[in-house]
One Martini backbone bead per residue (centre of mass of N, CA, C, O) as a GRO file, in nm:
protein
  140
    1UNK     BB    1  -3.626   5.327  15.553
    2UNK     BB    2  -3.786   5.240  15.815
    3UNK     BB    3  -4.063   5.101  15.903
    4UNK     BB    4  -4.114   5.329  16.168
    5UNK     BB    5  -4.046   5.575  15.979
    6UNK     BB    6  -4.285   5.509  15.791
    7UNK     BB    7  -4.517   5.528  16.043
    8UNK     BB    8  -4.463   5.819  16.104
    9UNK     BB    9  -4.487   5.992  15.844
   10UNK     BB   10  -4.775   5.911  15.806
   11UNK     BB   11  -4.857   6.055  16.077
   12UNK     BB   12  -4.793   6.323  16.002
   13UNK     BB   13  -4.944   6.343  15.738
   14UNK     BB   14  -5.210   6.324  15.846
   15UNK     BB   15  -5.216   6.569  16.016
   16UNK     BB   16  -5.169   6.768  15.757
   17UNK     BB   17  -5.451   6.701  15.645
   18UNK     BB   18  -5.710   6.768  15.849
   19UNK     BB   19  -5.847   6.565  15.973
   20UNK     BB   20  -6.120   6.468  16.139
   21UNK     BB   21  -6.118   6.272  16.397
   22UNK     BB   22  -6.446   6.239  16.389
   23UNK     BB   23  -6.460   6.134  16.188
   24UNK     BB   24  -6.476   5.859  15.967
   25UNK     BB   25  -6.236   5.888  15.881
   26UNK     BB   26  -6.017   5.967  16.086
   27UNK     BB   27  -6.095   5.704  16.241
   28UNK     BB   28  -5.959   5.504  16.027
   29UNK     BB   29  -5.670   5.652  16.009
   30UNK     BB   30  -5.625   5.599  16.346
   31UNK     BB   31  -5.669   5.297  16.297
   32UNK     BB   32  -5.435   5.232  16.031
   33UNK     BB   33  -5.198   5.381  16.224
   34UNK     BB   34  -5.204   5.147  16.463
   35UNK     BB   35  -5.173   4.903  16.304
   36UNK     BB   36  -4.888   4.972  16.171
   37UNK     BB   37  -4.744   5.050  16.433
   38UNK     BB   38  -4.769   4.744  16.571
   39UNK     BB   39  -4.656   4.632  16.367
   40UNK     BB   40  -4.377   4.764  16.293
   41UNK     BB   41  -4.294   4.644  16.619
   42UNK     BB   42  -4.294   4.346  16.570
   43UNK     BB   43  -4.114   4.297  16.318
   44UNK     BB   44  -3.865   4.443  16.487
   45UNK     BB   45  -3.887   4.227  16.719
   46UNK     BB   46  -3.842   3.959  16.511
   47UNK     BB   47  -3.563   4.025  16.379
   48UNK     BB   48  -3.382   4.070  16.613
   49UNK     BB   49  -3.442   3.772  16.679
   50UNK     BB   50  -3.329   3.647  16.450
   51UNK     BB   51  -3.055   3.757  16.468
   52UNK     BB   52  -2.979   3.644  16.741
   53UNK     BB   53  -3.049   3.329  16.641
   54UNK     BB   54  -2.842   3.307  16.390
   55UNK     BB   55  -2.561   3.365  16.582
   56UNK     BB   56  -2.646   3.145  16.754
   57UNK     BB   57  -2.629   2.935  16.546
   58UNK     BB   58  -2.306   2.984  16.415
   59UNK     BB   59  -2.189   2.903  16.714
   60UNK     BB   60  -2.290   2.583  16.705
   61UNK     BB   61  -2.184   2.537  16.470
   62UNK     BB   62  -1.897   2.573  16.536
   63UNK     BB   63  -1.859   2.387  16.781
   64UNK     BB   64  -1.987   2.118  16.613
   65UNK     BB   65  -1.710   2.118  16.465
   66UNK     BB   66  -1.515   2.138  16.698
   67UNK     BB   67  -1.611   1.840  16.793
   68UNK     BB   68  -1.613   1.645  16.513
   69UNK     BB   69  -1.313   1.687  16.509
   70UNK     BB   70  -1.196   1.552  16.764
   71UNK     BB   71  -1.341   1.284  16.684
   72UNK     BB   72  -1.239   1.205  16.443
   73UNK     BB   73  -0.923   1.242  16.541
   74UNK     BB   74  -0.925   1.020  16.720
   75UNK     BB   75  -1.102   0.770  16.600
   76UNK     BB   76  -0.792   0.763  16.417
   77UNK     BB   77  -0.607   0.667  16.622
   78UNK     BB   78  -0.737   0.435  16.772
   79UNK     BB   79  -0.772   0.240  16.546
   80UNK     BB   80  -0.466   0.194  16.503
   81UNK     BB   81  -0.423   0.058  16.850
   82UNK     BB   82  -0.620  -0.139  16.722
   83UNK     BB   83  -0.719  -0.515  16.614
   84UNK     BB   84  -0.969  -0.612  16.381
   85UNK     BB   85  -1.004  -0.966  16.478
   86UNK     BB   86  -1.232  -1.192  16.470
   87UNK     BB   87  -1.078  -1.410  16.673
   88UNK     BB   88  -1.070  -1.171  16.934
   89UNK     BB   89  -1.388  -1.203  16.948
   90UNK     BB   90  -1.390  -1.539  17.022
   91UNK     BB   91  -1.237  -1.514  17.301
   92UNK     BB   92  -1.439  -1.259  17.435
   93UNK     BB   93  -1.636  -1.509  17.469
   94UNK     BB   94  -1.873  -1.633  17.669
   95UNK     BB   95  -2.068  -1.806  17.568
   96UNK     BB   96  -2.353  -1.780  17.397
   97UNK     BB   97  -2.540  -1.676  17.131
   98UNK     BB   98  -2.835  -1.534  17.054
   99UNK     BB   99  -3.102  -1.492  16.885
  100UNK     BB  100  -3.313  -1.176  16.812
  101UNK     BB  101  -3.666  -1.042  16.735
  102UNK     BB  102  -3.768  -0.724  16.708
  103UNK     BB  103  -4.102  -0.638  16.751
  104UNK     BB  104  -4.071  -0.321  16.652
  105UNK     BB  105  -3.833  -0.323  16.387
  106UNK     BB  106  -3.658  -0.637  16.319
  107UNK     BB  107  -3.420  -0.687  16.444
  108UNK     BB  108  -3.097  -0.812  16.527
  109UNK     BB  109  -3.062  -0.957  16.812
  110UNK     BB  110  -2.769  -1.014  17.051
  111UNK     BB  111  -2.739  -1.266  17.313
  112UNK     BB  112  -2.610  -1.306  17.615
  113UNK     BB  113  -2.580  -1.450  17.902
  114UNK     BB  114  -2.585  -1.171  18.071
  115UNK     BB  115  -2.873  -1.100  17.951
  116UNK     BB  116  -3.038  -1.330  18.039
  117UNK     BB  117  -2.953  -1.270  18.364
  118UNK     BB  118  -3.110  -1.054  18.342
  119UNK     BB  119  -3.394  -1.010  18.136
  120UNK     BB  120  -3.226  -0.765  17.921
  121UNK     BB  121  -3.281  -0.509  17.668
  122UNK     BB  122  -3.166  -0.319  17.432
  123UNK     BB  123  -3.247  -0.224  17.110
  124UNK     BB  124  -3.016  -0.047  16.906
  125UNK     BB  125  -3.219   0.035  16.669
  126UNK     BB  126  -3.509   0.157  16.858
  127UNK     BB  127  -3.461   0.113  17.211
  128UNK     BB  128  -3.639  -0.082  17.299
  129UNK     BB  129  -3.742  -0.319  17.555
  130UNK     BB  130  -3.597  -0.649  17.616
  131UNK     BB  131  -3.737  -0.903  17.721
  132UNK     BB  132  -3.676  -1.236  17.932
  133UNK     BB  133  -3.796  -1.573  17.941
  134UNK     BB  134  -3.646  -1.865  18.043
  135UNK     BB  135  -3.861  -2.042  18.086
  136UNK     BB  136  -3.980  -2.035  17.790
  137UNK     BB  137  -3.653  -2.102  17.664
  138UNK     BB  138  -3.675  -2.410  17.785
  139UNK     BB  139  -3.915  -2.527  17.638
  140UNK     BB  140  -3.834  -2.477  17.352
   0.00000   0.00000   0.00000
């Protein structure tokens, strides 16, 4: 039997008791089966939005699948197609790289002339926006 099904029995139950209404009694049960019947319908409002939720979590769930393997399996071609060769990498740097550490989260960020001449950058590693004084860096 349903919550509500059993708080509508109980009211049943209270009416065929034959208390009276007036009494403290009755003002008692007719006031503690009017709080059962409001739990009872908040409860099963609850559920059923749990029940939507879950639905619908099982459903981004199963996308999410499917998107990763997507990229996964990209991921795995592409792979194939670079040749990834240390040497490969210093030929397409031109300028130096200079090192600097975030004062954010202390990662060492590797910055390039073209970062310098922004005169910022992002740390990768926790995103925070890092300036750079030229003028600062020739003084030193």
């Amino acid at each position: 039997m349903e919550l509500n099904a059993k708080v509508a029995y109980l009211k049943g139950l209270a009416d065929m008791a034959c208390i009276d209404p007036a009494s403290k009694e009755g003002k008692l049960t007719a006031a503690l089966l009017d709080v059962l019947d409001e739990m009872a319908n908040t409860i099963t409002d609850l559920v059923k939005a749990n029940t939507e939720m879950c639905e619908l979590l099982d459903t981004i769930d199963q996308d999410l699948g499917d998107v990763e393997s997507i990229l996964f399996d990209e991921e795995d071609d592409e792979d194939d197609d670079f040749d990834f060769d240390d040497d490969d990498d210093d030929e397409e740097i031109d300028g130096e790289i200079y090192e600097a550490e975030c004062p954010t989260c202390g990662a060492t960020v590797y910055i390039d002339e073209e970062m310098l001449d922004e005169g910022e950058t992002v740390c990768p590693t926790c995103g925070e926006n890092l300036e750079f004084d030229l003028e600062l860096g020739d003084e030193e």
